[in-house]
N, CA, C and O of each residue as an XYZ file, in Angstrom:
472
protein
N     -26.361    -21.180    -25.328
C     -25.803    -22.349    -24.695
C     -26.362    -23.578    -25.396
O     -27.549    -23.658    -25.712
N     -25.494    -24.504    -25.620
C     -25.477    -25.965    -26.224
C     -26.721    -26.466    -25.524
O     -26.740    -26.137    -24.338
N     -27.745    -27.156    -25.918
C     -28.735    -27.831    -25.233
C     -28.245    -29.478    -24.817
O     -27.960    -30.399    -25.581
N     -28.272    -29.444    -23.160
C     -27.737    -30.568    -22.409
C     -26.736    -29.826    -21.724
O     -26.278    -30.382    -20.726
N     -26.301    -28.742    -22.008
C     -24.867    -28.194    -21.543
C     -25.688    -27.121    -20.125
O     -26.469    -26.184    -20.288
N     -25.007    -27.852    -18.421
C     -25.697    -26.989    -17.373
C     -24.440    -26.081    -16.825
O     -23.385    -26.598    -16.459
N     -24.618    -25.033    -16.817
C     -23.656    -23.973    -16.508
C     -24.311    -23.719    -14.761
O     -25.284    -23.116    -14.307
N     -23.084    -24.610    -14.098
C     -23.297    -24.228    -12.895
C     -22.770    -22.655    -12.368
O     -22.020    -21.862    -12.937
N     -23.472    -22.554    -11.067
C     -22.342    -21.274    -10.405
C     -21.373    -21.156     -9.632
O     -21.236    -20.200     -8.869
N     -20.588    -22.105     -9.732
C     -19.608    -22.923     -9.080
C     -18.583    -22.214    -10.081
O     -17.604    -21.502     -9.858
N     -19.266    -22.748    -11.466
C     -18.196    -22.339    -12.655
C     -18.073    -21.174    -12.956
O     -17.019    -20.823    -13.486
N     -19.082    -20.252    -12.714
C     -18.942    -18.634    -12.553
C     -17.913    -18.776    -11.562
O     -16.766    -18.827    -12.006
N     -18.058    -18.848    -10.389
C     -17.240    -18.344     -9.399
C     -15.898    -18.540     -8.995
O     -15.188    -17.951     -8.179
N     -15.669    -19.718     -9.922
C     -14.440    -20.424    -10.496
C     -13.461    -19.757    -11.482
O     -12.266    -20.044    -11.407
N     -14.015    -18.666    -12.628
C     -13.170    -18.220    -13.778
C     -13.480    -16.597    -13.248
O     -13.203    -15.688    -14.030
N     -14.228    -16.177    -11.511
C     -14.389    -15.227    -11.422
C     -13.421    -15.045    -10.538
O     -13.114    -13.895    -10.224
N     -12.911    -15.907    -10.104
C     -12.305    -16.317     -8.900
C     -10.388    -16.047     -9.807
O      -9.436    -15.337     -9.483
N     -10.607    -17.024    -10.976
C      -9.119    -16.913    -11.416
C      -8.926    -15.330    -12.243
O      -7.750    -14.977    -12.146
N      -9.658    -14.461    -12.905
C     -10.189    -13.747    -13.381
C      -8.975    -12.514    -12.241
O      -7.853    -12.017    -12.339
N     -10.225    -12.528    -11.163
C      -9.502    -11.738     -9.966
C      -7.768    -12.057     -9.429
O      -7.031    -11.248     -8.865
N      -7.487    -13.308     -9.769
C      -5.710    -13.589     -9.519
C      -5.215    -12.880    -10.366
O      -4.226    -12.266     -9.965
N      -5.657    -12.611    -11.961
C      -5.010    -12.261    -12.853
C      -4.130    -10.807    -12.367
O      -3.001    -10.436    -12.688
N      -4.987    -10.280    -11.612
C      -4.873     -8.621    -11.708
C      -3.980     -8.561     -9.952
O      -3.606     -7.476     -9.506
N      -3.778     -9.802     -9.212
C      -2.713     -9.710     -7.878
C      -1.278     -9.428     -8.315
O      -0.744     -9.950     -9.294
N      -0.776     -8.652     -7.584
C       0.344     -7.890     -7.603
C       1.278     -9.269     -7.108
O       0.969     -9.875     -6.082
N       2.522     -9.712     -8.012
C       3.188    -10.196     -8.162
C       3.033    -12.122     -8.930
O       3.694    -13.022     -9.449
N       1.903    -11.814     -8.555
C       1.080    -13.617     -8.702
C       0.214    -13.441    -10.183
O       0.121    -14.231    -11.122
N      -0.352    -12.138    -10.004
C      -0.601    -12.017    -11.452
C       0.076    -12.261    -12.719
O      -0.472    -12.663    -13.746
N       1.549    -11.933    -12.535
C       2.593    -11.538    -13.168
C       2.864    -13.232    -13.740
O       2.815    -13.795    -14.834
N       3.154    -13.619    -12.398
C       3.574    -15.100    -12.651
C       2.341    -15.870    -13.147
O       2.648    -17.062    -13.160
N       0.975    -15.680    -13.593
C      -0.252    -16.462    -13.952
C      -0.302    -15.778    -15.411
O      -0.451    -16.596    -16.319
N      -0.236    -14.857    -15.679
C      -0.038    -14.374    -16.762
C       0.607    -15.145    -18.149
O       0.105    -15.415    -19.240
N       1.770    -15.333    -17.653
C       2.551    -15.803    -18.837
C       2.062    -17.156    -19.480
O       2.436    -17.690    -20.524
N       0.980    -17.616    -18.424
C       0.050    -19.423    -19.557
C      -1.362    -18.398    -19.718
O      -1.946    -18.572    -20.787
N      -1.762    -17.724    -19.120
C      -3.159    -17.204    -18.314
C      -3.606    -15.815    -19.308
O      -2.797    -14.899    -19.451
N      -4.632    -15.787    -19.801
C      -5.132    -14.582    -20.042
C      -7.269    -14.756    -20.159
O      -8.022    -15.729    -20.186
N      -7.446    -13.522    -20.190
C      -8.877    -13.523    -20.103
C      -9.376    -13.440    -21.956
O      -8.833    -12.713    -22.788
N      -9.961    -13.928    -22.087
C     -10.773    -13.638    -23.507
C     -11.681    -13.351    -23.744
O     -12.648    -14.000    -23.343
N     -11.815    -12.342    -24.438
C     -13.404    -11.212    -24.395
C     -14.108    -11.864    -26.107
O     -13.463    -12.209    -27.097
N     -15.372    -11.840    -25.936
C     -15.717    -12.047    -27.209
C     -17.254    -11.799    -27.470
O     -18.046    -11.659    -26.539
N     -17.543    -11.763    -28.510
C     -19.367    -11.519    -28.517
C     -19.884    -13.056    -29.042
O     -19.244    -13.940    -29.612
N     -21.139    -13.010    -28.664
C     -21.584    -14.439    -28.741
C     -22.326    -13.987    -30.014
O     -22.877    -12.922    -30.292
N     -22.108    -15.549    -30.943
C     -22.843    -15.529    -32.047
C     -23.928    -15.121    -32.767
O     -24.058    -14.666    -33.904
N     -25.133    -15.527    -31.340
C     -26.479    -15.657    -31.774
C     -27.013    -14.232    -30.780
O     -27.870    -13.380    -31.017
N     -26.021    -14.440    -29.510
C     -26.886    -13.269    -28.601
C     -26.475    -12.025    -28.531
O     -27.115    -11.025    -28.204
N     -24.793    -12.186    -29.024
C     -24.371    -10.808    -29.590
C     -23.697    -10.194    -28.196
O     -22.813     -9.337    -28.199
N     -24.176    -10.684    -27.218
C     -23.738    -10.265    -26.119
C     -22.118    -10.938    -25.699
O     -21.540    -11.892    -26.221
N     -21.812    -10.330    -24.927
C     -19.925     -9.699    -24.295
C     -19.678    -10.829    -23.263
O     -20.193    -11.003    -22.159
N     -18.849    -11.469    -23.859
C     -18.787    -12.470    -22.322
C     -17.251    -12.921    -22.457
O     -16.767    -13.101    -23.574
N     -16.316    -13.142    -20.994
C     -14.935    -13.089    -20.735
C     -14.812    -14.437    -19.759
O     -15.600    -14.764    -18.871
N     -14.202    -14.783    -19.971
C     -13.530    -16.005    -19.272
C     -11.771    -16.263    -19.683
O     -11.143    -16.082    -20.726
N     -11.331    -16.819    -18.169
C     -10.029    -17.472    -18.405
C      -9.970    -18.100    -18.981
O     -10.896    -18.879    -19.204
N      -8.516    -18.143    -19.734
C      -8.171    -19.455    -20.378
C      -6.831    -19.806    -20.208
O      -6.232    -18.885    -19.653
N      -6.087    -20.802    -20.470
C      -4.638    -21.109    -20.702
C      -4.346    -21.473    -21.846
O      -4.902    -22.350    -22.506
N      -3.111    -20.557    -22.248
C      -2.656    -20.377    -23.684
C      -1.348    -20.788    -23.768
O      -0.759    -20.772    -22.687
N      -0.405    -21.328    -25.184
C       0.758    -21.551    -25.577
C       1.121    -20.633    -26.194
O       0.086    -20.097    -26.588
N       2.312    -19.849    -26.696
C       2.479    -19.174    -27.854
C       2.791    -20.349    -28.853
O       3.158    -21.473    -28.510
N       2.545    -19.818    -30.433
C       2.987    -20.475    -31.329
C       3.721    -19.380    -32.333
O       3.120    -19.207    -33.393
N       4.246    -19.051    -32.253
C       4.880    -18.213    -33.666
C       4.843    -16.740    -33.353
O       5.564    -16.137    -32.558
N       3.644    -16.148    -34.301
C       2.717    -14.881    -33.500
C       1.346    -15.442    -33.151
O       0.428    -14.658    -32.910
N       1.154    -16.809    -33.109
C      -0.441    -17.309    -32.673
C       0.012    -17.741    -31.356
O       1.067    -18.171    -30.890
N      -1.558    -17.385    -30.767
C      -1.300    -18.034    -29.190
C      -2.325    -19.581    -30.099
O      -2.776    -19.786    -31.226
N      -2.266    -20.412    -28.636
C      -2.896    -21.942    -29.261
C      -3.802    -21.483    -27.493
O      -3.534    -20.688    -26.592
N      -4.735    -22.332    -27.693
C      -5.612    -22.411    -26.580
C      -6.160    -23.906    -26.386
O      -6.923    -24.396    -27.219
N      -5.742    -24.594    -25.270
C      -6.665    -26.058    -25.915
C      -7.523    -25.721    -24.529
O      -7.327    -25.370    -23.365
N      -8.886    -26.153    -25.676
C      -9.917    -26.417    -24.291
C      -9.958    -27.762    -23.585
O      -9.784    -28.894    -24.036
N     -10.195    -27.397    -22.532
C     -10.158    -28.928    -21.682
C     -11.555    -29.072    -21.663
O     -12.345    -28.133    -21.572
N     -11.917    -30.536    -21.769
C     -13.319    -30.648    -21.321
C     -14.217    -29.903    -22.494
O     -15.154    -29.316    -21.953
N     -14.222    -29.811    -23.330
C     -14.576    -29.048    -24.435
C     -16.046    -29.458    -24.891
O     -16.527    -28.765    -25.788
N     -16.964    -30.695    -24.288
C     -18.126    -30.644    -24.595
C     -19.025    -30.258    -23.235
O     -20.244    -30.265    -23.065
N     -17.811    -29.886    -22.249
C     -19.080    -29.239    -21.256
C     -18.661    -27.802    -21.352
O     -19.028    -27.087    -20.419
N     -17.847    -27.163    -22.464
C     -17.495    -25.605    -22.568
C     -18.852    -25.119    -23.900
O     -19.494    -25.960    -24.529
N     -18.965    -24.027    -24.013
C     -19.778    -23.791    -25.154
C     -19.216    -21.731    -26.085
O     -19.757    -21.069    -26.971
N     -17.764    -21.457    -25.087
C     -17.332    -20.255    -25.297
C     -16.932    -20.263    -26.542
O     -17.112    -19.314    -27.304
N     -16.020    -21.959    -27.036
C     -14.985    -21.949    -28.269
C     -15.964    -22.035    -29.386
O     -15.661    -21.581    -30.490
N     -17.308    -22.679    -29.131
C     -18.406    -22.521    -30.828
C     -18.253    -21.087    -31.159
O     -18.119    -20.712    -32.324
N     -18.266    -20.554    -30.491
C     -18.056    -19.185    -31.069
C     -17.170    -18.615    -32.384
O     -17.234    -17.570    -33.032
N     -16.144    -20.041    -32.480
C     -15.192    -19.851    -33.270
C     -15.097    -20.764    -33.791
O     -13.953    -21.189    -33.624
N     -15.685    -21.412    -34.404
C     -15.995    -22.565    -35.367
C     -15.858    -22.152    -36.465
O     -15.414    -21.005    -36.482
N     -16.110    -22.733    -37.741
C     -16.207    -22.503    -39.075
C     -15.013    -21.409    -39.345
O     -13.791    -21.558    -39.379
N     -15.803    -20.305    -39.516
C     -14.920    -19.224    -40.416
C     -14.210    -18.495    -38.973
O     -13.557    -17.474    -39.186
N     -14.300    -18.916    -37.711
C     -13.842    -18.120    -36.929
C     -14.398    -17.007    -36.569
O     -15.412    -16.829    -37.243
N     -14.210    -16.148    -35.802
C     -14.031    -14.976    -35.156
C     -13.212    -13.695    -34.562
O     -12.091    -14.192    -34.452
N     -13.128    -12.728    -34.240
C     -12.745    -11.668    -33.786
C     -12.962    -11.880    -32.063
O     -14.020    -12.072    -31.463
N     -11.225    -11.746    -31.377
C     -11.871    -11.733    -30.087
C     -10.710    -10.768    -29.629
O      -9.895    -10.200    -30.357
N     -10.822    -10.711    -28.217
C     -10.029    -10.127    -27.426
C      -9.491    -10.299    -26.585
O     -10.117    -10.722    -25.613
N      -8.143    -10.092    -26.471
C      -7.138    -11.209    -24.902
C      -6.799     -9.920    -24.138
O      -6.208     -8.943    -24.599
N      -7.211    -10.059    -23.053
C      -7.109     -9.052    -21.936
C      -6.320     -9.082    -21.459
O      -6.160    -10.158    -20.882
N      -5.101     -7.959    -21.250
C      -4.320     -7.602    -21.138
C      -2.829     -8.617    -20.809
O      -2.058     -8.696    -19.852
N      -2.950     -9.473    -22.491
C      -1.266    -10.384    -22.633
C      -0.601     -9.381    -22.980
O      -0.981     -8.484    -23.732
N       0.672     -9.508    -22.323
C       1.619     -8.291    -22.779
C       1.313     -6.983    -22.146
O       1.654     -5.860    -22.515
N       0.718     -7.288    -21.286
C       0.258     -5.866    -20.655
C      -0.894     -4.860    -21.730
O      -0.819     -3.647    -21.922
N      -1.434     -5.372    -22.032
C      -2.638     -4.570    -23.222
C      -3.019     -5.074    -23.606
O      -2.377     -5.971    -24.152
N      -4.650     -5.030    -23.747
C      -5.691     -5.770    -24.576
C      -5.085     -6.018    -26.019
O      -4.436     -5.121    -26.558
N      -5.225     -6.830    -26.435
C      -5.302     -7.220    -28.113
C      -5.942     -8.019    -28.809
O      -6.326     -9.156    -28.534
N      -6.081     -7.323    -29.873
C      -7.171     -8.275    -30.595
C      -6.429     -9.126    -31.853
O      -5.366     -9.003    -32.462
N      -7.561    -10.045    -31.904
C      -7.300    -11.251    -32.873
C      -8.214    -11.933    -33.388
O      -9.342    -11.842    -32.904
N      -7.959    -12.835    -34.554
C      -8.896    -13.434    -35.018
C      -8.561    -15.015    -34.332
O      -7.487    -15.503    -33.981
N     -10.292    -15.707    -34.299
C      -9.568    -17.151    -33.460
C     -10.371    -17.946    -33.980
O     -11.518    -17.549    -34.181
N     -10.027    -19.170    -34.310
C     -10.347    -20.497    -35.345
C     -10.444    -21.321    -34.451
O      -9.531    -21.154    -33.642
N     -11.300    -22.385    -34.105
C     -11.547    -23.397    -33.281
C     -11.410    -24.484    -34.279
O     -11.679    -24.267    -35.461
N     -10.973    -25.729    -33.835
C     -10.860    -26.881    -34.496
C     -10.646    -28.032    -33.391
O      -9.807    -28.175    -32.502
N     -11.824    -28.843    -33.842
C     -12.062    -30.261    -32.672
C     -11.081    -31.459    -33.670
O     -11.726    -31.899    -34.622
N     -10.415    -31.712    -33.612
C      -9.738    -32.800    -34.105
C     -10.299    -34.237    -34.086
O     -11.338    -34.280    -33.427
N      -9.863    -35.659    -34.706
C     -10.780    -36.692    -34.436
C     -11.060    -37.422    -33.311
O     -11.988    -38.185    -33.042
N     -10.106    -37.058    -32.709
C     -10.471    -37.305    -31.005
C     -11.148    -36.765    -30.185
O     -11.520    -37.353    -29.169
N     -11.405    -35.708    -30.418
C     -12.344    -35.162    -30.134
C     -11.892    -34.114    -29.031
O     -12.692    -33.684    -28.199
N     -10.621    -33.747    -29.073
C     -10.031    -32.801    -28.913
C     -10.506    -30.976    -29.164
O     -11.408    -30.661    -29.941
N     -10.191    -30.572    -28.844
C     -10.815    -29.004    -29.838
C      -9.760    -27.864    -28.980
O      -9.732    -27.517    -27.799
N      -9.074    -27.548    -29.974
C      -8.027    -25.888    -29.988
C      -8.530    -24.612    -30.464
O      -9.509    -24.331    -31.156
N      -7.839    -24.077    -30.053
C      -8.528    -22.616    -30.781
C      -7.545    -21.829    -30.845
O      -6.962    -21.394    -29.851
N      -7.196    -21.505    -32.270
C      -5.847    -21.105    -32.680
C      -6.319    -18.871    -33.251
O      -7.090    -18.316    -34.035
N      -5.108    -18.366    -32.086
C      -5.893    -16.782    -32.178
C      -4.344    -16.142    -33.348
O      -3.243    -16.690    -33.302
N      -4.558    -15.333    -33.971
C      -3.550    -14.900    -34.898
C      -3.979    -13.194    -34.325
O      -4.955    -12.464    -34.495
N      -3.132    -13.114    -33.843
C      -3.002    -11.563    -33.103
C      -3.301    -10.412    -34.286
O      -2.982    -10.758    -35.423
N      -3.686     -9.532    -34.181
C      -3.643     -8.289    -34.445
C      -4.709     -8.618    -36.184
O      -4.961     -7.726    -36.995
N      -4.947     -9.444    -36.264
C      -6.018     -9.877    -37.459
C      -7.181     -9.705    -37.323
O      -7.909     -9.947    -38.286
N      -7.661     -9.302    -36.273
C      -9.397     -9.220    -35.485
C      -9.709     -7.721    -36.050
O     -10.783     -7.177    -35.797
């Protein structure tokens, strides 16, 4: 974690909370189509960690913009040369991808996943 960056448990219980909609019978369905979970290993700790996100399609890339992106610390993960992650079950099945983060000069930051490249 980013130093200055406080990970309340509000915010656990918040992406644990949307996490659990994903998988409701009929509401899932309909959260799905912006909504998926993203699995990934952390850089430094190596360890497995999943959170919601909301996604666009682009082409065969999904786009991801983070909101609030200097109190997030999931998308460094995918900085520079990127990463290998995993979108839990879009399309009905896990898939993997490679995903590129990019903060723009506004200070914006996307994270662009190219399916089946991971």
């Amino acid at each position: 974690m980013a130093s200055g960056i406080f990970r309340s448990p509000l915010v656990g219980a918040v992406n644990s909370g949307a996490m659990r909609l994903l998988d409701v019978p009929g509401l899932g369905a309909l959260l799905r189509r912006n909504m998926v979970a993203v699995r990934y290993s952390g850089r430094r700790s190596g360890r497995t960690f999943q959170t919601p996100v909301n996604y666009r399609r682009d082409g065969d890339d999904l786009v991801i913009r983070v909101m609030t992106p200097d109190s997030k610390t999931w998308w460094r993960n995918f900085t520079e040369e990127g990463g290998p992650i995993t979108l839990v079950g879009l399309d009905g099945a896990d898939r993997t991808g490679h995903a590129v983060a990019h903060r723009d000069d506004r200070g914006r930051v996307t994270v662009r996943v190219r399916l089946g490249a991971g």
